[in-house]
MARSE-637568 format. One record per residue: residue in one letter; y, z, x of N, C-alpha, C, O in turn. Coordinates in steps of 0.001 Angstrom, whole numbers, plus 500000, padded with zeros to 6 digits. Each point is the difference from the previous one (the first is absolute). Example, Ala and Ser with C-alpha at 12.3 -4.5 7.8 and 13.67 -1.06 7.14 Angstrom:
<rodrens>
A494310507800513190501190500000499110501200500000500900499981500665501036;S501069498615498614501190500060500820501090500730499230501108500169500509;
</rodrens>
This chain:
<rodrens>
X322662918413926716499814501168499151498509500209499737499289499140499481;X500286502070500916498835500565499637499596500366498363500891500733499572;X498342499076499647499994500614498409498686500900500004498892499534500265;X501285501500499486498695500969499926499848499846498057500710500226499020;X497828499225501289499363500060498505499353500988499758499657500499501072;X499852500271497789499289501014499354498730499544499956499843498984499323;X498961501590501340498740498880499504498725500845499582500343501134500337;X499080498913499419498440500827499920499037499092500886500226498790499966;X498827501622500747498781499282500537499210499992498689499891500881499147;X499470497614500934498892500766499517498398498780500575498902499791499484;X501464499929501196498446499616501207500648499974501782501098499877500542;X497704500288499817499964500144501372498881499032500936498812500239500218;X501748498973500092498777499125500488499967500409501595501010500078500699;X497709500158499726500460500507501922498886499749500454498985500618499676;X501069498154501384499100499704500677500571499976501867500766499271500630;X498497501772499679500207500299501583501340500323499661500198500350498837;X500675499606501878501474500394499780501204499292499388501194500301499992;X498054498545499436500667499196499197499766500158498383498947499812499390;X502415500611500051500142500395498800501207498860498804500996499288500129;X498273501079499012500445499092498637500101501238499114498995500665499748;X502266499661499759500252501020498916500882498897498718500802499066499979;X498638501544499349500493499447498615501137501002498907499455501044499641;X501762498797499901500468500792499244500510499388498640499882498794499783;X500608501945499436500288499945498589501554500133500032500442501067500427;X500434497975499172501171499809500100500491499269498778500100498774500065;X500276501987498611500240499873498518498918498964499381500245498926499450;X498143501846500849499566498958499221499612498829500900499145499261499510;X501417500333502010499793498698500700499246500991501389500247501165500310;X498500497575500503500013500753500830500141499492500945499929498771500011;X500411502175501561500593499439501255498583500336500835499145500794499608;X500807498496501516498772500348501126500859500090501214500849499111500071;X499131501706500846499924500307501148499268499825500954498948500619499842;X501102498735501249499296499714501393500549500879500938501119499890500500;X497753501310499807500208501059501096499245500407501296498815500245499774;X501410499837501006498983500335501153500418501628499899501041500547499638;X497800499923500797500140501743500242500422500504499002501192500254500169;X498374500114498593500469500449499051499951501840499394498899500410499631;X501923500253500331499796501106499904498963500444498668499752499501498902;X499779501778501883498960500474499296500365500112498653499267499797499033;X501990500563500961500282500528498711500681499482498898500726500478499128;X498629497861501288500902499154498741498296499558499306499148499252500480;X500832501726497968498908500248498945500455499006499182501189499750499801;X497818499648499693499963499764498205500911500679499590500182500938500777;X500882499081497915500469500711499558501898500625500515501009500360499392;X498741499528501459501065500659500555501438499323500073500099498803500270;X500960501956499495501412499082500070500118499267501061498843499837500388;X501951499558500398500640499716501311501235499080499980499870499108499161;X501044500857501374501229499377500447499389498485500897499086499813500804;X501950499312498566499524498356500890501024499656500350501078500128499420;X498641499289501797501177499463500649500257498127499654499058499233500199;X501748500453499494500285498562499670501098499556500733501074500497499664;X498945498396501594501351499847500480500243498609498609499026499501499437;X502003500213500334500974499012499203499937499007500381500523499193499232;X498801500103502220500259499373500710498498499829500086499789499385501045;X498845500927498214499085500178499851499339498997498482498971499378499735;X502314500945499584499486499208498486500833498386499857501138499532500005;X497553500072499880500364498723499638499815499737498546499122500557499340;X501873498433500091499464499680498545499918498715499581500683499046500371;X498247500991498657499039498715499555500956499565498492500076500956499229;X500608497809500299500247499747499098499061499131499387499563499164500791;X499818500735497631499337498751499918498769499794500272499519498994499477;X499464501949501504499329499552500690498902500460499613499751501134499592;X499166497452500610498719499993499454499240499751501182500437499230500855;X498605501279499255498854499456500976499596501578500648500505501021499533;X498672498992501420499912500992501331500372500603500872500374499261500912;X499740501917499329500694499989501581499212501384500308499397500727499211;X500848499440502524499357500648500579500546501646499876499405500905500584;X501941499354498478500342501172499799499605500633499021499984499744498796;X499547501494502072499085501322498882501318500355498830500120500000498774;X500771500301502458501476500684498448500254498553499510500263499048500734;X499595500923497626500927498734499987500386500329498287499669499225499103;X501028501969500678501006500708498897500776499518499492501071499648500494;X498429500167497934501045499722499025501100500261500053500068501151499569;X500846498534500677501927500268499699500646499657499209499805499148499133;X501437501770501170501188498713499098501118500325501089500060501004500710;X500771497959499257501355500228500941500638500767498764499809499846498793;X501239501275502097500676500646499601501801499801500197500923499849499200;X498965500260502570501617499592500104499598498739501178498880499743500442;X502224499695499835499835498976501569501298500105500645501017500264499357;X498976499568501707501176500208500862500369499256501533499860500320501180;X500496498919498333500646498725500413500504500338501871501037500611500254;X498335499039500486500821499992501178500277498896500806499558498912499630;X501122501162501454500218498189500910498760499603500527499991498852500445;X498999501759499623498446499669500319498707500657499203498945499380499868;X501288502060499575498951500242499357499983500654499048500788500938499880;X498449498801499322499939500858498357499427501462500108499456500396501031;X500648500133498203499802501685499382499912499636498546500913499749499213;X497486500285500560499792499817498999499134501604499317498942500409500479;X501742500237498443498941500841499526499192499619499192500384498996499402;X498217501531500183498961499328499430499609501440499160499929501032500667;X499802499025497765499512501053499353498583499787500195499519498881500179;X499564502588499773498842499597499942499842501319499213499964501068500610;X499948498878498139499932500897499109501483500840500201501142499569500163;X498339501770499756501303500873500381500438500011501434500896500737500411;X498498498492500265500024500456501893500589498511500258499332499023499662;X502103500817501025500445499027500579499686499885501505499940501011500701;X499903498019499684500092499683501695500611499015499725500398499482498956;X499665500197502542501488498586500888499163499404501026499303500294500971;X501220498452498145499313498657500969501285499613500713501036499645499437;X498750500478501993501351499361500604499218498457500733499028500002500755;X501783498696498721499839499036499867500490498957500866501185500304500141;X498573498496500616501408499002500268501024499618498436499600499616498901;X501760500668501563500621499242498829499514498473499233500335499513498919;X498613499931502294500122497949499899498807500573499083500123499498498883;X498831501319501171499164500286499050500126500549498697499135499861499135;X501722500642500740500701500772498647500612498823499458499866499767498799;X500795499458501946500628499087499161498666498409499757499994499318498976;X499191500480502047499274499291499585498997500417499106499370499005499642;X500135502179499761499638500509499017500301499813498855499098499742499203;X502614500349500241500546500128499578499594501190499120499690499991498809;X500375500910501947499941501762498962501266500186499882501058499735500571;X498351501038498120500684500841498864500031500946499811498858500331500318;X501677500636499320499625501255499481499392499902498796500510499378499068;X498399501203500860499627500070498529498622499056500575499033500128499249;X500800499250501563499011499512500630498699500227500047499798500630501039;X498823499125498171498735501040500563499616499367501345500124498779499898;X499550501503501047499459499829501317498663500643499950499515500734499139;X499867498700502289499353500887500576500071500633501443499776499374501036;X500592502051498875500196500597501372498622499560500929498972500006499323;X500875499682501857499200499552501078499990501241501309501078499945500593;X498250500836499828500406500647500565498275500428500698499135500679499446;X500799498569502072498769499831501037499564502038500191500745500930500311;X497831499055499349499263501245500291500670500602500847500439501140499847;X499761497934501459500802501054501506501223500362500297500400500282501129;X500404499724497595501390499813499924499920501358499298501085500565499862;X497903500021499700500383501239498974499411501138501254499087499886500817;X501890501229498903499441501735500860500325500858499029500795499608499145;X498622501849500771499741501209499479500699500853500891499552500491501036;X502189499718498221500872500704500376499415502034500279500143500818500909;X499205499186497716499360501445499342499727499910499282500357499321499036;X498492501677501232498523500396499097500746501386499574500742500781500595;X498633499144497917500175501344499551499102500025498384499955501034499334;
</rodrens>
């Protein structure tokens, strides 16, 4: 499952054709890793994000470093139990996305609903469905 988020830009980093966009997502922000980036993604402007489910990983507990730009406050919302993998939703303010998971990880986690996490989600994993 694909989840289109609501986002605003609001930096643009572009060196040669390699681009770093930054957006505003309730208050948290996400970065994007883009090659060729259209002219017409401004400061300011709405745009649609693409998130596959299969994209977010989540952090219980966890202290230290890591090499991910997204790494968004959550809370689990629902979980959903399958013979190999979880469907986990994650609130992030008013805007939910889905972490689809191994089950052996959901259960070696031991999440909850009601859970705060942190969504994990790599620069090159995010695209700009529409600009508007």
């Amino acid at each position: 499952m694909i989840k289109k988020l609501l986002a605003i830009v609001t930096r643009v980093q572009t060196l040669e054709n390699l681009n770093i966009v930054s957006f505003d997502i309730e208050g948290q922000t996400l970065r994007m890793m883009s090659l060729d980036l259209s002219d017409s993604i401004k400061i300011g402007c709405s745009v649609w994000l693409n998130i596959k489910a299969t994209s977010v990983a989540i952090a219980k507990n966890f202290q230290g470093e890591l090499s991910y730009s997204n790494q968004l406050h959550s809370s689990i919302v629902t979980i959903e139990n399958g013979a190999l993998l979880s469907s986990i939703v994650l609130s992030i303010g008013e805007v939910n996305i889905e972490s689809i998971i191994t089950l052996e990880s959901s259960q070696r986690m031991n999440l909850k609903v009601g859970d705060e996490v942190l969504a994990l989600i790599k620069a090159n994993e995010i695209s700009i469905s529409e600009i508007f």
